[in-house]
MITI-260688 format. One line per field, with one value per residue (C-alpha): z, x, y; residue number from 1. Coordinates in Angstrom, 1 decimal. Layout:
up: Z,...
east: X,...
north: Y,...
nr: NUM,...
! end
This chain:
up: 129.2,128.2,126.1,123.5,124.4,121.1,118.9,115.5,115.2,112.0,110.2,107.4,105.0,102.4,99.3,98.2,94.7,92.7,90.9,87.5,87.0,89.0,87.4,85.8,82.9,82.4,79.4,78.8,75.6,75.8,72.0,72.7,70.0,72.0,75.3,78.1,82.0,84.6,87.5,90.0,88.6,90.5,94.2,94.4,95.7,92.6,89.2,86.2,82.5,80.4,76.8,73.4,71.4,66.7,66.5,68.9,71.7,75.0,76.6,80.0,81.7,85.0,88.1,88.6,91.4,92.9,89.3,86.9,84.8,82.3,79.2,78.4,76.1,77.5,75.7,77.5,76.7,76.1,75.8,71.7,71.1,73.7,74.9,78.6,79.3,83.0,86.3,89.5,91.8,90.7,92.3,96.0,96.0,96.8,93.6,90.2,87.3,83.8,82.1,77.9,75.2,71.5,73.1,76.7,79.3,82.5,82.5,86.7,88.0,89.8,91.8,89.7,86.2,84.6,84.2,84.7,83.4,81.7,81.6,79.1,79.8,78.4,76.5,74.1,72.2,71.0,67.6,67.2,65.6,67.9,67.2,70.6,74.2,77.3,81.2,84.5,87.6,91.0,93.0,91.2,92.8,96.8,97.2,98.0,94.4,91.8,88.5,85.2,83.1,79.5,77.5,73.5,70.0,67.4,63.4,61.7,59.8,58.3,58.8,62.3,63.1,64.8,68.8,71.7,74.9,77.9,79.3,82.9,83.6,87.4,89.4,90.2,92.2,89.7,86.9,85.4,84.2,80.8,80.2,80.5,78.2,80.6,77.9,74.3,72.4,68.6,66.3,63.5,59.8,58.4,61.6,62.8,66.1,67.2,65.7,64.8,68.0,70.3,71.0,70.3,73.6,77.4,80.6,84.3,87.6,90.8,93.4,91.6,94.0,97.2,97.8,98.4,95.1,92.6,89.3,85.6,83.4,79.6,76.9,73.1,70.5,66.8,63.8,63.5,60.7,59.1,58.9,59.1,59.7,62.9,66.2,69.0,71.9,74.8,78.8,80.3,83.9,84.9,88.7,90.4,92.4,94.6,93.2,89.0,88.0,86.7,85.8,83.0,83.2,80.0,81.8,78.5,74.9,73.0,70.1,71.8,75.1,73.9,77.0,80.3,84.2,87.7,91.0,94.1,93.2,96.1,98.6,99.4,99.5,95.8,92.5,89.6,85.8,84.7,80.6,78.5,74.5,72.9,74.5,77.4,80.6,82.6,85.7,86.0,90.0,91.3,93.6,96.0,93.6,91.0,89.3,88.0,88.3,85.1,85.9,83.0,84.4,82.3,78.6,78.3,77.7,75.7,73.8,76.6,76.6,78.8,82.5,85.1,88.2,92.0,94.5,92.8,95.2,98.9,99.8,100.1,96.8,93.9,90.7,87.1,84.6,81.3,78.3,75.8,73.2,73.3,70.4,69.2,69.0,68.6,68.6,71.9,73.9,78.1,80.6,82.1,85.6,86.5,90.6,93.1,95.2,97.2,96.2,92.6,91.6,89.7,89.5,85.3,86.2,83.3,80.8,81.0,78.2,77.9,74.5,71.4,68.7,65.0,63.6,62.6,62.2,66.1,67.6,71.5,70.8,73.7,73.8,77.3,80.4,84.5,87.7,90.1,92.6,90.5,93.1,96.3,97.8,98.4,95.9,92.7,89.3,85.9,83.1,79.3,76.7,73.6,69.7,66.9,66.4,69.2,70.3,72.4,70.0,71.3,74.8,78.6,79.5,83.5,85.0,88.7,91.0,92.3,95.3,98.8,101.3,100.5,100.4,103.7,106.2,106.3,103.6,101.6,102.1,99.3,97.7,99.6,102.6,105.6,106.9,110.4,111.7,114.9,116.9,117.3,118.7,123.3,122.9,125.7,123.2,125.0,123.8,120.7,119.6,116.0,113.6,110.8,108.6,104.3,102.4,99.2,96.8,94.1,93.3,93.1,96.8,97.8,100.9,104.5,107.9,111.5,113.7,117.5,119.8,116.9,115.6,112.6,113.5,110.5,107.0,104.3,100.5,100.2,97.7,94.1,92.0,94.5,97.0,100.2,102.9,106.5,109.0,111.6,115.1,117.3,121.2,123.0,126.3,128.3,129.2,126.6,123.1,120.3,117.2,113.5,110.6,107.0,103.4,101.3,97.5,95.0,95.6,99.3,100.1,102.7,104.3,107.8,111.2,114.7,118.1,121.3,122.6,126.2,126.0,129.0
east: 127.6,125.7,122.5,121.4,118.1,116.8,117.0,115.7,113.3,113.4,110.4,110.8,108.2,108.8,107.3,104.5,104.7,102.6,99.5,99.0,97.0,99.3,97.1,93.3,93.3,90.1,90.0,89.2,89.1,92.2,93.5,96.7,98.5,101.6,102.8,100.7,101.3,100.1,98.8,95.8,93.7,90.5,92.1,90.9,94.2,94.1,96.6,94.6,96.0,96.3,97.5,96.5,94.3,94.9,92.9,95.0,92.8,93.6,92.0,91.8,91.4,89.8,89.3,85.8,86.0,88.0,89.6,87.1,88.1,85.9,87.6,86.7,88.0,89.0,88.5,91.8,91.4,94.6,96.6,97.9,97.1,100.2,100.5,101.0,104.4,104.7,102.6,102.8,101.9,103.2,101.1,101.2,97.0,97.0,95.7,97.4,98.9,100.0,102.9,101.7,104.4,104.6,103.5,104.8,102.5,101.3,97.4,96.3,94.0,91.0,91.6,88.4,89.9,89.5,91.5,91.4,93.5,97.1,100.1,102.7,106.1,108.4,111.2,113.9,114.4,111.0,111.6,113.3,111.6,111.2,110.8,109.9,109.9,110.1,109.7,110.5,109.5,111.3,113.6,116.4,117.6,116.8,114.7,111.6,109.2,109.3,111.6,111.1,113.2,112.6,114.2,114.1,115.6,115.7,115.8,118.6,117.6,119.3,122.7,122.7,123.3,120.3,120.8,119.7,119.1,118.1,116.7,115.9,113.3,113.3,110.6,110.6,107.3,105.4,106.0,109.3,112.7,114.2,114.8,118.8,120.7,122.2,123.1,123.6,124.7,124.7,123.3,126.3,125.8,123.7,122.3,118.8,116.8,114.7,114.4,111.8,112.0,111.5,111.0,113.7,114.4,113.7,114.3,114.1,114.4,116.2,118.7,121.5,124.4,122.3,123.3,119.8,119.8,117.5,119.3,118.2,119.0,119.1,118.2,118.6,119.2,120.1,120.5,123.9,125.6,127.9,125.2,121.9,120.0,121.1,120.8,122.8,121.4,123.0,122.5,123.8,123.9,123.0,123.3,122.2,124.1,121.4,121.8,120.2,123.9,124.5,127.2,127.2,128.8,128.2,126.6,126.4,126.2,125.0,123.2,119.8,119.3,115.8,113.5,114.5,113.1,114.8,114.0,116.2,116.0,117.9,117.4,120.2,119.4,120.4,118.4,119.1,118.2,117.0,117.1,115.6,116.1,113.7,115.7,117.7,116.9,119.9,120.4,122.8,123.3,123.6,126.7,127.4,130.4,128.3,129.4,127.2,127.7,126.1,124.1,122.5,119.8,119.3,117.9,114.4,111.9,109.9,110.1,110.2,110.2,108.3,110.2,107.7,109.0,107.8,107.0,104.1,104.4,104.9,108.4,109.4,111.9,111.0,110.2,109.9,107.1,107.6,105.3,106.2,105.0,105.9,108.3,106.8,103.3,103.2,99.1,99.3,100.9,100.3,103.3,105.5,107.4,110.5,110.6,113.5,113.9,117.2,120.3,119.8,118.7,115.4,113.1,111.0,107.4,104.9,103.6,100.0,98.0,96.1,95.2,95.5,97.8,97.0,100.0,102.1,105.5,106.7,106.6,105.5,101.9,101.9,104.0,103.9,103.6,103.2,102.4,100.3,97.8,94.4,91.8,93.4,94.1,97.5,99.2,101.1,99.1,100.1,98.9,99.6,99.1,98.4,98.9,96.2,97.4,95.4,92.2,91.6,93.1,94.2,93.1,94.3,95.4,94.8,96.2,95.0,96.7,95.6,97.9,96.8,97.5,98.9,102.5,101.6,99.4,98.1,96.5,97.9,95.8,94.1,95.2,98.5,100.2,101.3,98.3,99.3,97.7,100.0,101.3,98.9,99.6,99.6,98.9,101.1,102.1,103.8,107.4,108.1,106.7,104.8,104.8,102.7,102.1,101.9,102.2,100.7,102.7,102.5,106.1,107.4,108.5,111.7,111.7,110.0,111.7,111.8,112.8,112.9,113.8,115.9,117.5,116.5,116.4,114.4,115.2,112.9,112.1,108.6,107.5,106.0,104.6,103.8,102.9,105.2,104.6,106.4,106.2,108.6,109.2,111.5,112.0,112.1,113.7,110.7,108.9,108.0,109.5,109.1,108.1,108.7,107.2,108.7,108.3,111.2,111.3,114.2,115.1,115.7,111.7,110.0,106.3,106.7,104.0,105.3,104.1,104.6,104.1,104.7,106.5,105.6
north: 73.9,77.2,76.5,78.9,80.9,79.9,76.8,76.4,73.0,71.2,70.4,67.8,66.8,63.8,64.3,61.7,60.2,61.7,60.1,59.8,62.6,65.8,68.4,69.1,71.2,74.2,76.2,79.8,81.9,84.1,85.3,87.3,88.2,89.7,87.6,88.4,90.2,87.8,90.2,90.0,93.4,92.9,92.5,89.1,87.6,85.3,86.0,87.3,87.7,91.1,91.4,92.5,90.3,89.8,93.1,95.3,95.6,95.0,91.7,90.3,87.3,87.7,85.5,85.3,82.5,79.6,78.1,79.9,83.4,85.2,87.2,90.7,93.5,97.0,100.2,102.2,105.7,107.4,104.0,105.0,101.2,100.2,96.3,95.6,94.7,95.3,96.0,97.4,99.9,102.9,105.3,103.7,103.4,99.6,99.2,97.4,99.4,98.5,99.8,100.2,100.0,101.7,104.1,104.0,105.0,103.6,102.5,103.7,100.5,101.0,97.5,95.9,94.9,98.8,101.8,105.2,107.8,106.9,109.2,109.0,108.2,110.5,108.9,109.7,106.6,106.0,106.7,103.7,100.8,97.6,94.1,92.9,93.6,91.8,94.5,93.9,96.0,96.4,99.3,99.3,102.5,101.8,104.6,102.6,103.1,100.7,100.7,100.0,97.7,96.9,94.7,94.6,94.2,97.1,96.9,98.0,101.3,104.5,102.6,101.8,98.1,96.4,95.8,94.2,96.6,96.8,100.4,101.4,103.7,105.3,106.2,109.9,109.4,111.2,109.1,107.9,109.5,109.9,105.6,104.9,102.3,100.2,97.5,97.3,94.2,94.8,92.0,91.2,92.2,89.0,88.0,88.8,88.7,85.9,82.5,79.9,77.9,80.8,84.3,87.0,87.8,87.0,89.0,87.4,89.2,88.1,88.1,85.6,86.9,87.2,90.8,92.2,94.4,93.3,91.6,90.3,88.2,89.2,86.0,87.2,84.8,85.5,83.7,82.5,85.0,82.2,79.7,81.6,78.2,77.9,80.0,81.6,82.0,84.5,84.5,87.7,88.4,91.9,92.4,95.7,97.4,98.5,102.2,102.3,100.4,97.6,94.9,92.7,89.0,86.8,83.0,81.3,81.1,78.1,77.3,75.5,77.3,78.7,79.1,80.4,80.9,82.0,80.4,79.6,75.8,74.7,77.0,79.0,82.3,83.0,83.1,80.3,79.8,76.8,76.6,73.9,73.4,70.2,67.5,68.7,70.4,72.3,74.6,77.5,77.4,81.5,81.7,85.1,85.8,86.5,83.2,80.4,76.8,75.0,71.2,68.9,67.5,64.7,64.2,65.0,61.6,64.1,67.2,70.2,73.6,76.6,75.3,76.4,76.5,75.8,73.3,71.5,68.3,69.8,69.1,72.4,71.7,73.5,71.3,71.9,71.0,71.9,72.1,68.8,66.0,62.4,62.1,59.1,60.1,63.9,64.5,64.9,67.5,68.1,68.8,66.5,67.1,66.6,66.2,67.5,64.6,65.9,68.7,69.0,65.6,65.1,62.3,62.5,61.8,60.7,62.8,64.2,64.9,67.8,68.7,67.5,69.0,69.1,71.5,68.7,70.6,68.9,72.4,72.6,75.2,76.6,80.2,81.4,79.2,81.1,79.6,80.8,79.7,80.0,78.8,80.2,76.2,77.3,75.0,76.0,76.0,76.1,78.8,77.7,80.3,78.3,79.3,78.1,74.4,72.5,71.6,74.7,77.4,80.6,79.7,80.2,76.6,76.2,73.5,73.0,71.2,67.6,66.5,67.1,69.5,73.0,74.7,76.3,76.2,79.8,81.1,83.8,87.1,88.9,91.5,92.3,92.1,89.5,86.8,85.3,82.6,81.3,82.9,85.7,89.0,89.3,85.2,83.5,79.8,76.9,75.6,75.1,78.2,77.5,80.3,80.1,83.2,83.8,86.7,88.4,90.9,93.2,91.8,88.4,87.0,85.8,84.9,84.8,85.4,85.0,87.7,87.7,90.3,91.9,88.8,86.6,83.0,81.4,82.2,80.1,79.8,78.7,81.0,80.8,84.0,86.6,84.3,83.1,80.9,80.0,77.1,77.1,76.1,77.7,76.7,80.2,81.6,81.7,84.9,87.9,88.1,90.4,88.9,90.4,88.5,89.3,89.0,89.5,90.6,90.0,94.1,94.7,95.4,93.9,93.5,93.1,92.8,93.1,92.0,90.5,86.9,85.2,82.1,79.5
nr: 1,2,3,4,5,6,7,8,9,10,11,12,13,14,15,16,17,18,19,20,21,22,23,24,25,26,27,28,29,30,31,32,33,34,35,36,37,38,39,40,41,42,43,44,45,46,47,48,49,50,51,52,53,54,55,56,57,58,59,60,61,62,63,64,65,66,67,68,69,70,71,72,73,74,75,76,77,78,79,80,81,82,83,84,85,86,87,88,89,90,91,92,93,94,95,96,97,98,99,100,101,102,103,104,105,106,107,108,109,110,111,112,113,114,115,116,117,118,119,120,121,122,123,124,125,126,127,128,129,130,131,132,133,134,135,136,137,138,139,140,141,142,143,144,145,146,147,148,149,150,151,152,153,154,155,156,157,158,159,160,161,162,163,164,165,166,167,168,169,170,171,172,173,174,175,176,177,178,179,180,181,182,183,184,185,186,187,188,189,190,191,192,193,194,195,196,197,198,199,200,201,202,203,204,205,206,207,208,209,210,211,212,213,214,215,216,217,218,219,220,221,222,223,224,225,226,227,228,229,230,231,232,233,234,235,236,237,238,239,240,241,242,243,244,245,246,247,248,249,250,251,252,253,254,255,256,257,258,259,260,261,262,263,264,265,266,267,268,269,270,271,272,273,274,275,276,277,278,279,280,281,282,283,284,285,286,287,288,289,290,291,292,293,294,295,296,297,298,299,300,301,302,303,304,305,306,307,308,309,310,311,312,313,314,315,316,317,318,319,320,321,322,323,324,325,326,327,328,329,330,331,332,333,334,335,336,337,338,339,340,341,342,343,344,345,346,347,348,349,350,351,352,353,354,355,356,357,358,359,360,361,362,363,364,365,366,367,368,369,370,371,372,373,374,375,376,377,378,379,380,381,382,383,384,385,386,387,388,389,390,391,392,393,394,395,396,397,398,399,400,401,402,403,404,405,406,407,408,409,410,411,412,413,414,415,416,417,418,419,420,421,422,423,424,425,426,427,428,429,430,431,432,433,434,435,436,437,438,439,440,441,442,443,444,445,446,447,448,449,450,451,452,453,454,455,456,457,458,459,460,461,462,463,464,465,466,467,468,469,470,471,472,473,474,475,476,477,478,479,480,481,482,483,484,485,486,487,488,489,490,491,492,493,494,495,496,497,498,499,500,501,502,503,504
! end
């Protein structure tokens, strides 16, 4: 029998119950008034906030060490009195920019929370008058610069029928082209945009048929027009074609679908939705024929919205905590988590009270939820934007992160680019051969790979945020090998390292 020159060893972790307490909650002053860009600004390798504040100036919440972030208001000259939407960078000087709308422009970082100059972005349709807006950035088009994508709803004036669309902007390298309606989904007579529960619309990026083009999804929901008390709420599919094209496919309309995220839940290589109304949590599975197959994950112990999604216990599963109230005793309000504990099955862990709510109308405060890693331990933190009903009014919620250990045992570097730690380059490393590297993007990762002597043999999905981790073993041929390290994003980009190694 003929044995392979390389074999792939498995590395299983078991996740640990967790404790009572999963996460410790800081507070920081943050009063946005419109919802917020998480992005690193200073080049600290840890997220910060931007937005704009009740009096239409733009705010930011900035890491100032390992958990700890101070607020500050920024005087952007040239900005019109735009709101971050967006960020990347857009200018290719390592350093973070901000895309501003009503009026569109791009704010140019100087990698230590400020901004220099900011150049308008020329666009047709912005006489039109908007209601809200949602952006995502990536390279729609394949030519290596990041896209813009922005999302919004319009009011109905001068006889045209309000709409919901979706406009992509591409990078010319000197700026951005005329934007292009790529989607356009009129609102019927007697409905409007938005409803109480939740915001008007939502836009999510990813890779939901695992082609390597970058997709989104498109969330608008709309007072129903035959009984205007209740809502309908809209998931459309839009998946790139690699080129600036996209195709529609309609995943679901219901009436209580209100919050949505994306993350490969269960590993395959493909990007999935999970969407959560007050009672019930679901997941629409991404398939490669751009197909979704829908999962109700059980009914909700409490009141849950805002799913936040990574792998808070260590497992290498990605879990969900969401925002929620006990129903019974709504003065309190926290997160709750609901753990992967094998394919698609989830374990409800006990509520965790965080603040205390005083609104009384049985709404979830808290408007905008991230994750990150917010004191650079290498495990998955929470972010809650709250409203002005709790104890810590307008306020950056941080949860950090309890359990042991981290999601990877290198530590992702700061601001961008691939850490390794094992093996190193010109090492000679006995058999099996443990690689251990992380990576650090501008963009959200997908992935992390393997590659040796021009063949990928380890493929993994240890990622949250911008962050990605790998620990792999793989029993080489002996003798010399070439090694490529990668870091995949939702879009076909990668950040790579090469280098030898002698296996003995």
């Amino acid at each position: 029998m003929r044995r392979s020159l390389f074999a792939f060893v498995t590395m299983v972790i078991v996740c640990v119950p967790l404790n009572a307490q999963q996460f410790r909650p800081e507070y920081f002053s943050f009063d946005a008034r419109y919802p917020a860009v998480q992005v690193d600004l200073n080049g600290d390798g840890i997220p910060d906030l931007i937005g704009l504040n009740s009096g239409f100036q733009v705010i930011e919440l900035l890491s100032s060490g390992e958990g700890n972030f101070t607020s500050q208001t920024l005087s952007i000259s040239g900005s019109g009195g735009g709101h971050p939407i967006a960020s990347g960078d857009f200018n290719e000087d390592g350093k973070t920019d901000v895309i501003l709308f009503q009026p569109l422009g791009i704010a140019y970082g100087d990698g230590k929370g400020g901004f220099g100059s900011v150049q308008s972005i020329t666009w047709s349709g912005s006489n039109q008058q908007f209601n809200y807006a949602k952006a995502q950035v990536a390279d729609f088009n394949g030519d290596g610069q990041p896209d813009l994508a922005i999302g919004f709803d319009t009011v109905s004036e001068g006889g045209q029928a309000a709409t919901f669309q979706l406009v992509l902007f591409i990078n010319n390298g000197n700026g951005f082209n005329d934007g292009v309606t790529v989607y356009n989904q009129p609102i019927p007579d007697g409905s409007y945009g938005g409803f109480e529960y939740t915001t008007d619309l939502d836009l999510l990026l990813g890779d939901f048929d695992a082609d390597g083009h970058a997709d989104l999804i498109f969330r608008t929901t709309e007072s129903d027009p035959s009984n205007p008390g209740e809502p309908v709420a809209t998931i459309t599919a839009l998946y790139g074609d690699g080129s600036g094209g996209f195709t529609p496919v309609s995943v679901s309309t219901s009436s209580n679908l209100f919050e949505i995220s994306a993350a490969d839940m269960n590993n395959d290589g493909t990007s999935d939705i999970v969407a959560a109304d007050y009672g019930a949590m679901m997941i629409f599975y991404g398939q490669p024929n751009r197909t979704f197959t829908a999962a109700n994950l059980t009914a909700l112990e409490l009141v849950g919205l805002n799913p936040t999604l990574a792998d808070f216990c260590g497992d290498q599963r990605k879990d969900i905590v969401y925002a929620s109230f006990p129903r019974k005793n709504n003065t309190d309000i926290g997160v709750s988590t609901l753990i992967q504990t094998g394919a698609g099955t989830f374990d409800q862990k006990s509520f965790e009270s965080i603040d205390t709510y005083q609104g009384g109308h049985g709404e979830v405060p808290f408007y905008q939820s991230f994750v990150g890693d917010y004191n650079a331990d290498g495990k998955p933190d929470v972010m809650l934007i709250s409203a002005t009903e709790d104890e810590h009014p307008q306020s950056a919620d941080v949860l950090l992160n309890t359990r042991s250990g981290s999601n990877g045992t290198c530590q992702a570097p700061a601001p961008t680019g691939i850490h390794v730690c094992s093996p190193t380059a010109n090492e000679t490393v006995p058999n099996p051969v443990e690689f251990s590297f992380s990576a650090t993007s501008f963009y959200p990762v997908r992935k992390m790979e393997v590659w040796i002597d021009g063949k990928k043999l380890s493929e993994t999905y240890a990622v949250f945020a911008n962050e990605g981790f790998a620990d792999v073993k793989l029993r080489l041929k002996p003798g010399s090998h070439k090694v490529g390290l990668y870091s995949g994003g939702f879009d076909g980009s990668v950040q790579h390292t090469s280098y030898s190694i002698t296996v003995q």
